[in-house]
TORVO-897381 format. One record per residue: x, z, y of N, C-alpha, C, O, CB in turn. Coordinates in pm, whole numbers, plus 32768, in hexadecimal, padded with zeros to 4 digits. Glycine has a CB too. Example, Ala and Ser with C-alpha at 12.3 -4.5 7.8 and 13.67 -1.06 7.14 Angstrom:
8527830C7DC784CE830C7E3E8528830C7EB68590834E7EB4846B83897E41
850582C47F1F855782CA7F96850A83138003853D832480728580823C7FC4
END
This chain:
ED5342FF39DDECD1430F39A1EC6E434C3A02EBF3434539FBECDC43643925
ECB8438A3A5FEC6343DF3AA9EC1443713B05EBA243943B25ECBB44573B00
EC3943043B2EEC19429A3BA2EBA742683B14EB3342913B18ECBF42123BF3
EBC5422F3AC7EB2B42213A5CEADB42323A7EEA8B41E33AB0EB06426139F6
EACF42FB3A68EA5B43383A7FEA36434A3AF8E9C043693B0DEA55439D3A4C
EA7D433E3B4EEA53432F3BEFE9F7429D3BE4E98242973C07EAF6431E3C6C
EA36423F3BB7E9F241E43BF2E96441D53B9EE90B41AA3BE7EA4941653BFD
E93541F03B0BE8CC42123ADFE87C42963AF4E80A429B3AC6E8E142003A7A
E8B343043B37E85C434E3B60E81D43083BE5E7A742EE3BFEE89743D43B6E
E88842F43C2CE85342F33CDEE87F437D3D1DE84F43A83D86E78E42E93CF6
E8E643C33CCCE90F44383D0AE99C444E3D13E9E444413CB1E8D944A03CCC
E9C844703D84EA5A44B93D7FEA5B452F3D81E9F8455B3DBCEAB144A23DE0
EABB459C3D4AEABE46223D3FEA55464F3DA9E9DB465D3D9CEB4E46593D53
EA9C465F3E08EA33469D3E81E9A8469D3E69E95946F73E4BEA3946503F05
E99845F43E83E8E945F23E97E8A146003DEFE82A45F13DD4E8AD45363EED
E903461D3D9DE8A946263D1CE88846C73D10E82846ED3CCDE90045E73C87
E8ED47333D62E8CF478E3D5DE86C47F23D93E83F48603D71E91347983D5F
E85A47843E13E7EE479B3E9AE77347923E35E72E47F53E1BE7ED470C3F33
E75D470E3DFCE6FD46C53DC1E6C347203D82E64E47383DA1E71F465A3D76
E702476D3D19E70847B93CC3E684483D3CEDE61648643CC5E7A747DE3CBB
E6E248583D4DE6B248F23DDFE60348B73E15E5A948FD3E43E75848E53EC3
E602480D3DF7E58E482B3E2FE52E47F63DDBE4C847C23E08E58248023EB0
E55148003D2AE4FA48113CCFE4F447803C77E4A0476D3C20E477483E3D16
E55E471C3C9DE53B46893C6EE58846C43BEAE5FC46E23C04E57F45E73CCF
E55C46DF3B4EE5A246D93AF7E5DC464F3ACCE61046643A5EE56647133AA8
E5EC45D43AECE62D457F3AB6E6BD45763B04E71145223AE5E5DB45083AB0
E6D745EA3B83E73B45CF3BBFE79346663B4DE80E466D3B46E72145CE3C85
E75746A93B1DE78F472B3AE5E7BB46D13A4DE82946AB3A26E70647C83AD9
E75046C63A1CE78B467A3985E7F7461B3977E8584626392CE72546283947
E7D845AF39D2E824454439FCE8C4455E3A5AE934452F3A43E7B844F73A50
E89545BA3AC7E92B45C73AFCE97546303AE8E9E646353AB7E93545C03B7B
E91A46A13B1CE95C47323AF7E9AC474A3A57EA25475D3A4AE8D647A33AFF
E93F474339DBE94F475D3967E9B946F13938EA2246FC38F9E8D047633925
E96D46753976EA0E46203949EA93461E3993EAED45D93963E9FD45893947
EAA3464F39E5EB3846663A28EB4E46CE39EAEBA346C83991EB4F467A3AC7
EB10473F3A01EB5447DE397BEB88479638F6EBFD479F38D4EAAB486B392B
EB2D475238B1EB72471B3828EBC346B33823EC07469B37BFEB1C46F637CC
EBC3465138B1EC6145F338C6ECB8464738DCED12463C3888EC7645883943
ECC8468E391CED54470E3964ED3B472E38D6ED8646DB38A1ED3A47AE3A06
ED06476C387AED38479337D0ED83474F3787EDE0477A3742ECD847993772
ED5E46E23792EDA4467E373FEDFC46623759EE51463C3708ED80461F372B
EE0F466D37E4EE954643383FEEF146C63816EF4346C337BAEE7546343907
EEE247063843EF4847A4380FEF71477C37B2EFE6475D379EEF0A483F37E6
EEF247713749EF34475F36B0EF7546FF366AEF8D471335F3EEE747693661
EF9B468E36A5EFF7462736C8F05D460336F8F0BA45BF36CBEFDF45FC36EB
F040464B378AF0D7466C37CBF140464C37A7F17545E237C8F0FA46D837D3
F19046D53730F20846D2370CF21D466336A9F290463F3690F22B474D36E0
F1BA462D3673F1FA459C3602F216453C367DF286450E3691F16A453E3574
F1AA452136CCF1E344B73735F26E44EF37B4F2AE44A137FBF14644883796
F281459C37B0F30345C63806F36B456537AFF3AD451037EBF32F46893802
F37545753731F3D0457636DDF42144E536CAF49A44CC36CAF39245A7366A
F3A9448C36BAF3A844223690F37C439A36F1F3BE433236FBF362443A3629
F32743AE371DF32A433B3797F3244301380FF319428F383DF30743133796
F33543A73849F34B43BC38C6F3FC43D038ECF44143D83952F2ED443938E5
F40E43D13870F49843D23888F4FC42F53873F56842BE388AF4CF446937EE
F49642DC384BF4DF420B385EF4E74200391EF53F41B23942F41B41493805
F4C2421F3955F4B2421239D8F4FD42A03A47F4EC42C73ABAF40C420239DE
F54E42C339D6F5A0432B3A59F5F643263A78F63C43593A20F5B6439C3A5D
F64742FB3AE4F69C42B13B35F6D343113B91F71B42EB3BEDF659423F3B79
F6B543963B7DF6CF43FF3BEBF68543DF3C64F61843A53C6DF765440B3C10
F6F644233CEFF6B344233D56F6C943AF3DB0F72D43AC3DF8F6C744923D8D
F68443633DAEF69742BC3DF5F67442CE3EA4F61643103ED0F60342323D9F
F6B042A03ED6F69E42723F5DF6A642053FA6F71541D83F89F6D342A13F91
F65D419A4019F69D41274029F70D411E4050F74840C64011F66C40E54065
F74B414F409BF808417C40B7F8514162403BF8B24117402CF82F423940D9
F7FD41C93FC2F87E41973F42F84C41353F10F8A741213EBFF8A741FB3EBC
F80340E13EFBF7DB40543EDEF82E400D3F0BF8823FCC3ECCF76740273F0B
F81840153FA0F8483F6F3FCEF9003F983FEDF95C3F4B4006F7D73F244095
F901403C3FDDF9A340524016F9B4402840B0F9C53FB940E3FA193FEA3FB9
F9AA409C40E0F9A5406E4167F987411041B4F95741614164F91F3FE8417E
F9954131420EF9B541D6425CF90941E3426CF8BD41854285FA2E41DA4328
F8EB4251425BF858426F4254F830426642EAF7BB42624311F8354308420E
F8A24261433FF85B426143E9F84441D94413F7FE41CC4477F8C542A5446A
F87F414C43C7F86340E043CFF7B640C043C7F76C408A441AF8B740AB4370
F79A40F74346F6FE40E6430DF6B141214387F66640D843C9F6D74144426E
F6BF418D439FF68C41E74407F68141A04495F61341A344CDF6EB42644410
F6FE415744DAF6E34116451BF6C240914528F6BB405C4597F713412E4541
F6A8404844ABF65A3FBE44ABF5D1400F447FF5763FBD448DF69C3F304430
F5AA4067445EF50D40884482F4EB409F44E5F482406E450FF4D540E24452
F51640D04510F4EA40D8459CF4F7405B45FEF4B3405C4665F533414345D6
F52D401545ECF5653F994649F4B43F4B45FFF4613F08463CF6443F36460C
F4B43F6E458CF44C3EF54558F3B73F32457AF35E3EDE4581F45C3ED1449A
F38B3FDB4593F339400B459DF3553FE64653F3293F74465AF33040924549
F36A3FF74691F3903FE5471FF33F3F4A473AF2ED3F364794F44F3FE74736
F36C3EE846D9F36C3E6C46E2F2BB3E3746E9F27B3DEA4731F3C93E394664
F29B3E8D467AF21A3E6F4635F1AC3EC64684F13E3E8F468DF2213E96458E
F1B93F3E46BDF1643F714725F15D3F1747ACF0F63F0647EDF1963FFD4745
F1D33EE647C9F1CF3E954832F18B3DF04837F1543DB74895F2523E98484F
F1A73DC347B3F1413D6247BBF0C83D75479FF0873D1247BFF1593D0A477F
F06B3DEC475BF0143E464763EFCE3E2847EEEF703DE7481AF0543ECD4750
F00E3E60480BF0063EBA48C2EFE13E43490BEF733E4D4941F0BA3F09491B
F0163DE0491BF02B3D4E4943EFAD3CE54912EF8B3C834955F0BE3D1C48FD
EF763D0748A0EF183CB04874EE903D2448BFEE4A3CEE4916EF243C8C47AE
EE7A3D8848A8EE003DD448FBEDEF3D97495EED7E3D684966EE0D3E5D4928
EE4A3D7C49D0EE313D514A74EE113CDC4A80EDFB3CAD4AF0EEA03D5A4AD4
END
């Protein structure tokens, strides 16, 4: 909800608070006052959604190692083999 009001204010936290500091009240009504009363609602919500539907999607602690089954230094070293790979053709297309 919060991306909403970002995108109908024209403000993200920060610059709605700046905004605020330098007197635009539609950045105070609009961002400030409405993020204080989204974070309210949100608190006050929380625990029905802890309870209930944040819990269809908990799978514990996932890693790609226990996915695919396979030694976590494998993953580790095909990233790097593939980050190695991809800077270098990088590197190669600049010149």
């Amino acid at each position: 909800m919060n991306i909403l009001g970002w995108g109908m204010s024209g403000y993200c936290p920060g610059t709605a608070v700046g905004a605020t500091g330098e007197g635009r009240f539609d950045a105070f009504w609009g961002g400030v006052l409405g993020m204080l009363v989204g974070a309210g609602i949100f608190a006050d919500v929380y625990p029905f959604l802890k309870d209930n539907l944040l819990k269809w999607a908990d799978w514990g602690k996932l890693s790609i190692p226990k996915v695919i089954g396979v030694n976590h230094w494998i993953v580790i070293l095909m990233t790097w083999v593939v980050l190695i790979l991809a800077l270098a053709a990088i590197e190669k297309k600049k010149l």
